[in-house]
N, C-alpha and C positions, 0 to 999 in steps of 0.2 A: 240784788247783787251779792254774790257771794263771797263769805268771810276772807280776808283778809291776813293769811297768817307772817311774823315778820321773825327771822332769823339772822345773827351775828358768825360770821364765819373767816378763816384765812384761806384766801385760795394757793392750792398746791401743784396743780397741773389739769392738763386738758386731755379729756379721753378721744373727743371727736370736734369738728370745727368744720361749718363751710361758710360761705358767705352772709348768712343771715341766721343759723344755728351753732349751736354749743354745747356740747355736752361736759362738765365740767365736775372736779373732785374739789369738796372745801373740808375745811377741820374745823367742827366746833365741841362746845364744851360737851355736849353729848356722841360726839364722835363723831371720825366720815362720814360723809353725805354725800350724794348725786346731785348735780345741779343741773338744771334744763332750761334752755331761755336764748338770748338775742347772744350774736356773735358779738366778742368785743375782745380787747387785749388784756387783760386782765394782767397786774403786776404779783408775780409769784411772792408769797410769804406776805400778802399784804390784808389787814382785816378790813371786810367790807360786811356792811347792812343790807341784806334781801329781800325784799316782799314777796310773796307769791301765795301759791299754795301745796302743800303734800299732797302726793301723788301716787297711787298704787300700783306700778306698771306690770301687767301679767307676764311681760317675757322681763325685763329686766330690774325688776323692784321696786325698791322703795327711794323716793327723788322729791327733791324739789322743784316748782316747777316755777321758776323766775322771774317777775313782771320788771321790778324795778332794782336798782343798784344803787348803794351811794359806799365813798371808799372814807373810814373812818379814822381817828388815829388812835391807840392806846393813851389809855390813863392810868395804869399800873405799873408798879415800879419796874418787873425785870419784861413787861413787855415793852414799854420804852427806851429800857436800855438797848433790848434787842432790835426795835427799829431804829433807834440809832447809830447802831452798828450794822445796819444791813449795806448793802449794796448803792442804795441811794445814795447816801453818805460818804463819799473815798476819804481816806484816810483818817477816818472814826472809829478806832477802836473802840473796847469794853471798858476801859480804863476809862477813857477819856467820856466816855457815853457815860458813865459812874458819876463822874467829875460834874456835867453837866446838868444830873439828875437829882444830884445832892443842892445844889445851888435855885432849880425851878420846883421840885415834886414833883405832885403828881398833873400840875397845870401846865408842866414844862413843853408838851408838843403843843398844845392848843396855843400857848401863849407864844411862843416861837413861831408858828404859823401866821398868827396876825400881826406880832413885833417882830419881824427878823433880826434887826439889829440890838434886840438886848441883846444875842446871845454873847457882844462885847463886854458884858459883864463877869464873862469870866474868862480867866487869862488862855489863852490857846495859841497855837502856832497862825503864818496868816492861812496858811494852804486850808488849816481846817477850818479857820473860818468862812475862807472864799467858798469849802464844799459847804458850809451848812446852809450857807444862807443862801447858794444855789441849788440844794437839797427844797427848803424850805419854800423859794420859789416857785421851785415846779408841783409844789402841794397846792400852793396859790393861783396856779395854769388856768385859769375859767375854760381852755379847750376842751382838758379833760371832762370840765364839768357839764358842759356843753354836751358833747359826743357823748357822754354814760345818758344825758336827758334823751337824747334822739333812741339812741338803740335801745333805750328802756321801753321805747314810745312804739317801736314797731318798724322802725328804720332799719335796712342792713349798715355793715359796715361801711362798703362803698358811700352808699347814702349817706350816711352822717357824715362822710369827712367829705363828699361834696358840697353839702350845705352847708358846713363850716368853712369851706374854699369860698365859698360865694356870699356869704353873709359877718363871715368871720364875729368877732364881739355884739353886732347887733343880734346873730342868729334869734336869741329868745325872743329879742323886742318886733324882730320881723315874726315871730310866729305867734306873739300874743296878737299882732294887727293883724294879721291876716296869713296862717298856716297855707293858705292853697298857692303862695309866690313860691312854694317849696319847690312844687310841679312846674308854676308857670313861668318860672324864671333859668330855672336849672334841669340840662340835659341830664339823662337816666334814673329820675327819680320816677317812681310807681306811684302813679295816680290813685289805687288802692290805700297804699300805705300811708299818702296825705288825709284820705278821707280819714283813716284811724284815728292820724293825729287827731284831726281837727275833732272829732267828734268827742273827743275829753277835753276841751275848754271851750272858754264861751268867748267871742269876739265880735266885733259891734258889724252889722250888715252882713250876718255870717252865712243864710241864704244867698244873697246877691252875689257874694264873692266864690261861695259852691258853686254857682250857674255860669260866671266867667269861666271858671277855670274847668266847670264841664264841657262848656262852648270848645274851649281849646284842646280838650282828650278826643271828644268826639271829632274836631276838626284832625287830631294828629292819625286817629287811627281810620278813620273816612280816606285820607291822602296813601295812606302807606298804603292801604286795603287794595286801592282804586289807582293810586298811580296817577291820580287829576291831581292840579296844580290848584283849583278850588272848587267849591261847589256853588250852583246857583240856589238863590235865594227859595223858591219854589221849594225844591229837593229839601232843602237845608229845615226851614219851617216844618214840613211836615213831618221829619223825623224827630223833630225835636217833642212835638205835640204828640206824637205817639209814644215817646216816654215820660210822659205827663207833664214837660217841662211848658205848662200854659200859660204861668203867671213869671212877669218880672221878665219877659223872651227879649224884649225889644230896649230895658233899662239895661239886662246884661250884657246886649251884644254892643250897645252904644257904650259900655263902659269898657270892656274889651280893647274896642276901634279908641278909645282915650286913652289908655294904656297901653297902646301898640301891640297889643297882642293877634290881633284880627286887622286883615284893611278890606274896604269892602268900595267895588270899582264896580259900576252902573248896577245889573241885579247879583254880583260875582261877591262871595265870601273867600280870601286867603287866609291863613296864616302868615302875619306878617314876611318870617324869612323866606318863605316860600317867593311871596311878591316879590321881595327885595332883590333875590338873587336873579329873579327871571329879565328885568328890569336889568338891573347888571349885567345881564349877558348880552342886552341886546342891544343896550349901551357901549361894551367895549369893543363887539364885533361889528358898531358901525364907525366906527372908530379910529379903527384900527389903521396905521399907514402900511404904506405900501413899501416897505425897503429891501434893502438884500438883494435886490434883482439883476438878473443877469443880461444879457443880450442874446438873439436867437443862435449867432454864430459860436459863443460860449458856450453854450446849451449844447449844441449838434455838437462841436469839440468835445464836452467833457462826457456826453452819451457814448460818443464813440472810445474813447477813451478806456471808460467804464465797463463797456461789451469785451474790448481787448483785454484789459487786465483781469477781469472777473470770468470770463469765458461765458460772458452772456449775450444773450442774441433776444433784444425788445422787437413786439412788434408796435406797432404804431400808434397804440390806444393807449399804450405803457410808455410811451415815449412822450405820447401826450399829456400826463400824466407829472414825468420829472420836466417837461415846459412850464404848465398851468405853475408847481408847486415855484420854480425860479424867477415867474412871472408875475405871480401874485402874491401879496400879504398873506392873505389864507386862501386855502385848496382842501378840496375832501376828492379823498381814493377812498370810493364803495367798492364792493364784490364779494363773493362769496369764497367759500374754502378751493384752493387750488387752483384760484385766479390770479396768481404772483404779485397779490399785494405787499408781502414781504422781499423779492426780487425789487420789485421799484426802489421800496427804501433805501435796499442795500445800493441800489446807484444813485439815491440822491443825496445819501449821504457820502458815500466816493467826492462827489463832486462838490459840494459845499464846503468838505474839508480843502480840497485843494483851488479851490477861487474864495475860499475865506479862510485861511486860515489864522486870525487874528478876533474869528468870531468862534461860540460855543454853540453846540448843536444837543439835542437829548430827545429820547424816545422814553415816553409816560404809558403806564397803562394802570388800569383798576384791578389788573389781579398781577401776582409776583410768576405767574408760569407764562403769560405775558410780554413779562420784562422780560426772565430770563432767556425766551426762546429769540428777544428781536439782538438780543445780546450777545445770542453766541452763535447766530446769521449775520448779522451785521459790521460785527465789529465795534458798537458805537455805544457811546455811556448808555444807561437805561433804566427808571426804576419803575416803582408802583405810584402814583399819585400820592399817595399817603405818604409814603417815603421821603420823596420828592419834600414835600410843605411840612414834612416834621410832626405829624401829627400826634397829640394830646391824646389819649383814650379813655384817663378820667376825665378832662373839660373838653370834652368834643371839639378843641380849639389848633391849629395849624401855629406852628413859630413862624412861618412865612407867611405875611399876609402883605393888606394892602400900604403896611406901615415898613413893611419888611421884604423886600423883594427878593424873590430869585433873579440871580444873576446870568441868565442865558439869553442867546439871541435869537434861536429857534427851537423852537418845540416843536415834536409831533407825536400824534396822542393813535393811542393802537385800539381797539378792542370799544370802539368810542359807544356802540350802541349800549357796554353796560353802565356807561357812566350817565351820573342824575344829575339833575338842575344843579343841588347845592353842592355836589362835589367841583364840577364843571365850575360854579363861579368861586369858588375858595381858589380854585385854580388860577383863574383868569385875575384873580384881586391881588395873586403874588406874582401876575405874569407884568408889567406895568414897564418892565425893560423886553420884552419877546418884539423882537420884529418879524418875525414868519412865523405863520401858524398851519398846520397838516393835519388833518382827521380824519383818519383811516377808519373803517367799520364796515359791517355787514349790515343795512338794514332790514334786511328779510328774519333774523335773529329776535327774539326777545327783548323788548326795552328794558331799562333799566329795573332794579326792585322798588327802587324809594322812588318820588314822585317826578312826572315829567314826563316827557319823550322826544329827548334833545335832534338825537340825529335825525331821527323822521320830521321834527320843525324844518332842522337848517336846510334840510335838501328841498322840505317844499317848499321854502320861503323864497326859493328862482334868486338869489342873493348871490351867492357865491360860485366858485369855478368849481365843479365836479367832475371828475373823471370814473364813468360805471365800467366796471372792469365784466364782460361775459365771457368771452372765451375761458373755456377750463384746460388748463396747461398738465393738469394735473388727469383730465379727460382721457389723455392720449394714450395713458398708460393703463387704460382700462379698468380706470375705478368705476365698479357700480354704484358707490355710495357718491362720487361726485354725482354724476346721470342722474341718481334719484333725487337730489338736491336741484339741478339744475329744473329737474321736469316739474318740480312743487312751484319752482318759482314760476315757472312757465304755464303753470296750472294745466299740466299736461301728464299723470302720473298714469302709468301702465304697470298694474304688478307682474305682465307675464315677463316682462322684460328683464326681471333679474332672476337670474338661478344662481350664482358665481360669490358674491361677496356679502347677497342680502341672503336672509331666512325669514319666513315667517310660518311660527307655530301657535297652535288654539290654546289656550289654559283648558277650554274648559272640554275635551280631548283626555279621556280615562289615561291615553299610554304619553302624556306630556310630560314631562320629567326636566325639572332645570337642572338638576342639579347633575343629571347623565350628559346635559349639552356640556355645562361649565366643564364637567369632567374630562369630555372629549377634546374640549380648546387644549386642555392643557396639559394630553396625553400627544397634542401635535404641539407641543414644544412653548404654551404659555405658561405665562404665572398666574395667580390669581390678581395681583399684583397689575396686570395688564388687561383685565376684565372688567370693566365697570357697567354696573346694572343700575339705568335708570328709569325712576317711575314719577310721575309728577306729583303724586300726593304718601302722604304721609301715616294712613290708616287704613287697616283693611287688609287681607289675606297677601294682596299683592302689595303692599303697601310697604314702605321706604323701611319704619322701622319692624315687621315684620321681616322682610325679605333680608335685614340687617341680620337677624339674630339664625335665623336659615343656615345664613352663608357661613356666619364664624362659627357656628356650632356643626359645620360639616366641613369645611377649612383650616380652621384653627381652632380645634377642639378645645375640653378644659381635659388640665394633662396634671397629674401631680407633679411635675417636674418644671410647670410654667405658671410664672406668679401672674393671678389678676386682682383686681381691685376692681370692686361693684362701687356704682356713682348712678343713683337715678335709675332712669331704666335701664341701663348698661352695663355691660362688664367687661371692663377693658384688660386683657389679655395679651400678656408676652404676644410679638408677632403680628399683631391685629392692624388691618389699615387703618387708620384712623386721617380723619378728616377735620380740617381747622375751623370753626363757626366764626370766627370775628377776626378782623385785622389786628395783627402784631406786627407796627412796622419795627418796634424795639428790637425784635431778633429777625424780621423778617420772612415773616410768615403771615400769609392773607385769608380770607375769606376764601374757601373752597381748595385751599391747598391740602394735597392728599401726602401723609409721612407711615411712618411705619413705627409702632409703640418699642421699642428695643429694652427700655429699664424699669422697674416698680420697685421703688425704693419704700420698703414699710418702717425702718426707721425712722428715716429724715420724713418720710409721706410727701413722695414727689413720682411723678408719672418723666419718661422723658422719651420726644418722638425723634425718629429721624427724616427731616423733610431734604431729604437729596444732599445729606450730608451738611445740614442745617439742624443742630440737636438742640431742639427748645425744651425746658422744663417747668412741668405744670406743679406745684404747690394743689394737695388735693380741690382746696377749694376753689381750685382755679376749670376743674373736670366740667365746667357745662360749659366750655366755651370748646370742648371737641367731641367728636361721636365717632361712629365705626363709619367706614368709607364703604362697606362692599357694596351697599348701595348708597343714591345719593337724589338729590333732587335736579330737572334739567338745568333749572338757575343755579344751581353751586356750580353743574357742569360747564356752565358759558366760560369761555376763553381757553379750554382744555383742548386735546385730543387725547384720544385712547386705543391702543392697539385692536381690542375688540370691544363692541355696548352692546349690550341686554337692554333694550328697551321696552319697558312695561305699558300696553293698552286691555286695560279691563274696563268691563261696563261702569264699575264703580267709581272709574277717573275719567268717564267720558263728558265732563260737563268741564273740565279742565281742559281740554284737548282745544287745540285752536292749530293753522297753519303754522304759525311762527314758533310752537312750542315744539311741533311735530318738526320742523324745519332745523332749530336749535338744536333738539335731541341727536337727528341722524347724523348730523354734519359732525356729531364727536367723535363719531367711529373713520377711524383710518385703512383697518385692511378688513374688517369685516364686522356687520350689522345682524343683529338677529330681532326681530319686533316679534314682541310675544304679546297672543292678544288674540285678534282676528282679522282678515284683511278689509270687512267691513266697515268695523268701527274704526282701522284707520283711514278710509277713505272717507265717510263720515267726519273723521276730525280734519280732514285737510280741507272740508266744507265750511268749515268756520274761520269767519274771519276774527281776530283781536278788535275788540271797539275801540276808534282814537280814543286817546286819553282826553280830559278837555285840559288843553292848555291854553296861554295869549301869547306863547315866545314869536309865533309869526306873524300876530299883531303888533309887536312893539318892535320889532324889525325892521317892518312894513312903515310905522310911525317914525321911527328914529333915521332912516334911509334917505 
């Protein structure tokens, strides 16, 4: 193991900071230093102990390089004085800090740390004494000391102040018994950075509790991968045995199944939440009463009503449709793009306001372009899911839940195919007052990302009233991109039949030029802005962040006159679209929402986008949770449209390719579709079908019914 060197320094300011790194300035008695090591908050002018080792770095010097931290206090007369006169302290001057130092020496902070209330022994105002001994307090905080142990250890910042949320004062005592509850207990910790831990102390069954809580990574990342609800026993074994896990297989997973970590139902392994929520859905949806309902003469009145005042003219499928949804507890309205599943709403909500007006109505969906578009068709409240329950984004926890209800009487849920199991029952655990339930979707689309395949269960579970919407209303006006949508679902695709709205050009064609078509959309009057190019995978010539760096570097050049800031593989640039990777229902902004970068602040170091007049700002270390938009993946694309899409088929994303993906993609494009590729290998990919996921939602349906 290599030497050990240990330095005394005051930290003075930060050069650089992201979530898990820190590049940092200290003063010690040999003068400035560089410091290098784990993100933390470091209190300015304050002396801390550092382990590490000296570092030579060829581009930027000479540094230390940081393992561990601990925050120390002076034992010299005018460095004592000085910290207690610092900021800590309010209203402790130098005078008074003299006073105090005359009366302790040089044992005065140590001994004040562990006695706060001698400092009664000498005479002071109360103010200064309520600061010191609430100065002195917060030197006593075990938080602090806690949190310097974790991020010493390999934890980011996130990290450690999650684990201290969930284990608060026992944290150490949970991590001498068993460091892997770090993972198995607490959402967004790195299964990685547990093994680190663990692997510098010793803890009694420290194998067995590595193989639980391997059981539980390989279970979490098996589901997200697969989109199954569990794996069978079979599968499960053999995987395991080929990463040499042969000994202790069957103590681990029975300890697992003791600890609720795993449940395991005839040959079938879950993850316990997984089970629990599937269970729960199929629990509350058998469940569920029937209220709110109208009479058929109501019905026919408030349709007609709704045609008059709206200027709308249903025809019979859609009229059956606001029946089913007046008649029954819950309804599902399927169909595809330009089926007037948005029209229905807007007259069942007409009419619910006016034959209830004494109850509340709301329109849910899982992305915020979702909400906003049923919001300002409709008229009627509307948010994201996430929004909706209040969601937590450090403790992956909802304020509304089953203890906490939302107070609505009807819900109807939009965009239903992206939503997962456990979104879906976090939902249904705050819905406990809903007495109508509406779920609208396309199931010809992509299932959700996280695991399940809700709407494809409930519709074949024959349970509930559906209403399949085919007519294309949208058809009449001579979309080709509906037609081509319609013909995939009809497994009837003819490429001679589009000249008009579709294109399709070869990559691999010496005179194929993207960047001459982008040129030409937006020489007939687009922006780039209303061009979205997508490709299903993420590597590779044509590939998502290649095609990224393409487009801004012939788009949105690099100008001396436009600030950017490099983060990762990126370079975020004045102007640049930029696209949101994770849910922010705090400012409102979602996964897959597209904004426009407007500010790069390099003093404060903050990014700030504009999402349609929605200005969020990012804190540099906040930069992996957005990328550039010009292109993007189909899944970010679900619940969008786009004025024109570039969608990407190459050989090297043809094992990707499936109906549903190919189906998903076109259906974004609104007035015109260009497939760059070949027309074989998309006809090839419309050959493939998606494998069901394996779920039990339609078995416990079927049992609970």
């Amino acid at each position: 193991m290599a030497e050990t060197d240990s330095i005394q320094g005051v930290f003075t300011h930060t050069i650089y900071k992201s979530s898990s790194y820190m590049v940092t300035r200290f003063k010690t008695q040999d003068g400035p230093i560089t410091v290098t090591g784990p993100s933390f908050d470091y209190e300015e002018n304050q002396l801390y102990r550092l382990s590490g080792s000296y570092v030579d770095h060829p581009r930027y010097g000479f540094q230390f390089s940081m393992l561990t931290i601990e925050k120390i206090l002076p034992d010299k007369k005018e460095e004592i004085i000085s910290f207690l006169g610092s900021k800590a302290f309010k209203g402790i001057g130098k005078k008074t800090a003299e006073k105090i130092y005359a009366h302790f020496g040089d044992e005065t902070l140590n001994l004040l740390k562990e006695r706060p209330e001698a400092i009664f022994e000498v005479t002071l105002s109360n103010k200064q004494y309520a600061s010191l001994q609430e100065g002195f307090q917060n030197l006593n905080d075990p938080e602090n000391d806690i949190l310097f142990h974790l991020v010493s250890n390999g934890f980011n910042n996130n990290e450690a102040q999650r684990i201290f949320s969930t284990f608060k004062l026992a944290t150490m005592e949970v991590g001498k018994d068993n460091p892997f509850r770090f993972y198995n207990d607490i959402y967004g910790i790195r299964f990685e950075a547990v093994k680190q831990y663990a692997s510098k102390i010793e803890f009694s069954d420290a194998q067995l509790k590595y193989k639980v809580s391997y059981l539980i990574y390989f279970l979490k990342e098996y589901t997200f991968n697969s989109g199954n609800i569990f794996i069978e026993e079979e599968e499960l074994f053999a995987y395991l045995r080929r990463q040499g896990q042969n000994n202790d297989i069957y103590e681990a997973i029975d300890m697992a199944i003791e600890e609720n970590y795993i449940v395991k139902e005839e040959n079938r392994y879950y993850l316990s939440a997984d089970y629990n929520d599937e269970r729960f859905i199929a629990q509350y949806l058998n469940s569920f009463d029937n209220e709110l309902t109208l009479s058929e003469e109501l019905i026919q009145d408030g349709i007609e009503n709704c045609e008059n005042s709206l200027n709308i003219t249903y025809d019979d499928v859609q009229k059956k449709a606001i029946r089913d949804f007046f008649q029954n507890g819950i309804s599902f309205i399927v169909g595809g793009p330009g089926t007037g599943k948005t029209t229905i709403v807007k007259g069942m909500v007409e009419i619910f306001k006016r034959y209830f007006p004494f109850s509340n109505l709301i329109v849910v969906a899982p992305t915020g372009r979702a909400a906003k578009r049923i919001n300002e068709i409709c008229d009627v409240e509307s948010k994201t899911i996430h929004s909706l329950l209040k969601w937590n984004k450090e403790s992956n926890l909802f304020a509304y839940d089953i203890d906490n209800p939302i107070l609505y009487d009807c819900l109807i849920i939009d965009e239903f195919s992206m939503v997962d199991n456990s979104l879906f029952a976090s939902l249904l655990k705050a819905g406990s007052r809903i007495k109508k339930l509406c779920i609208i979707g396309d199931n010809n689309q992509l299932p959700s990302i996280r695991p399940g395949e809700l709407l494809s269960d409930l519709l074949l579970s024959k349970m509930f009233m559906v209403t399949e919407l085919k007519v294309n209303h949208r058809q009449a006006e001579g979309s080709e991109i509906i037609s081509l949508a319609n013909d995939i679902i009809k497994n009837d695709v003819d490429l001679d039949r589009y000249h008009k709205d579709i294109s399709f050009y070869s990559i691999y064609e010496n005179s194929f030029d993207l960047i001459s078509l982008i040129k030409q959309d937006m020489a007939d009057g687009y922006s780039i802005n209303d061009i979205q190019v997508l490709s299903p995978m993420y590597k590779g010539n044509w590939g998502i962040d290649n095609l990224n760096v393409l487009l801004q570097n012939t788009f949105n050049p690099q100008d001396i006159n436009k600030k950017e800031k490099k983060a990762g593989q990126f370079t975020f640039r004045i102007d640049d679209k930029i696209l949101q990777l994770k849910n922010r229902p705090t400012d409102d902004v979602y996964n897959g929402d597209i904004g426009i970068l407007t500010e790069i602040d390099e003093k404060e170091k903050y990014l700030m986008v504009d999402y349609s007049n929605i200005y969020v700002f990012y804190e540099y270390e906040e930069l992996s949770d957005i990328a550039l938009a010009y292109a993007m993946s189909v899944h970010k694309s679900q619940g969008s449209e786009y004025p024109i899409v570039y969608f990407v088929i190459s050989k090297n994303n043809l094992r990707m390719l499936n109906r549903k993906l190919i189906y998903t993609a076109i259906s974004r494009a609104k007035n015109k579709l260009v497939i760059i590729g070949d027309s074989a290998l998309f006809m090839q990919g419309l050959s493939y079908m998606m494998k069901k996921r394996n779920t039990t939602l339609i078995k416990r349906l079927m049992e609970n019914g």
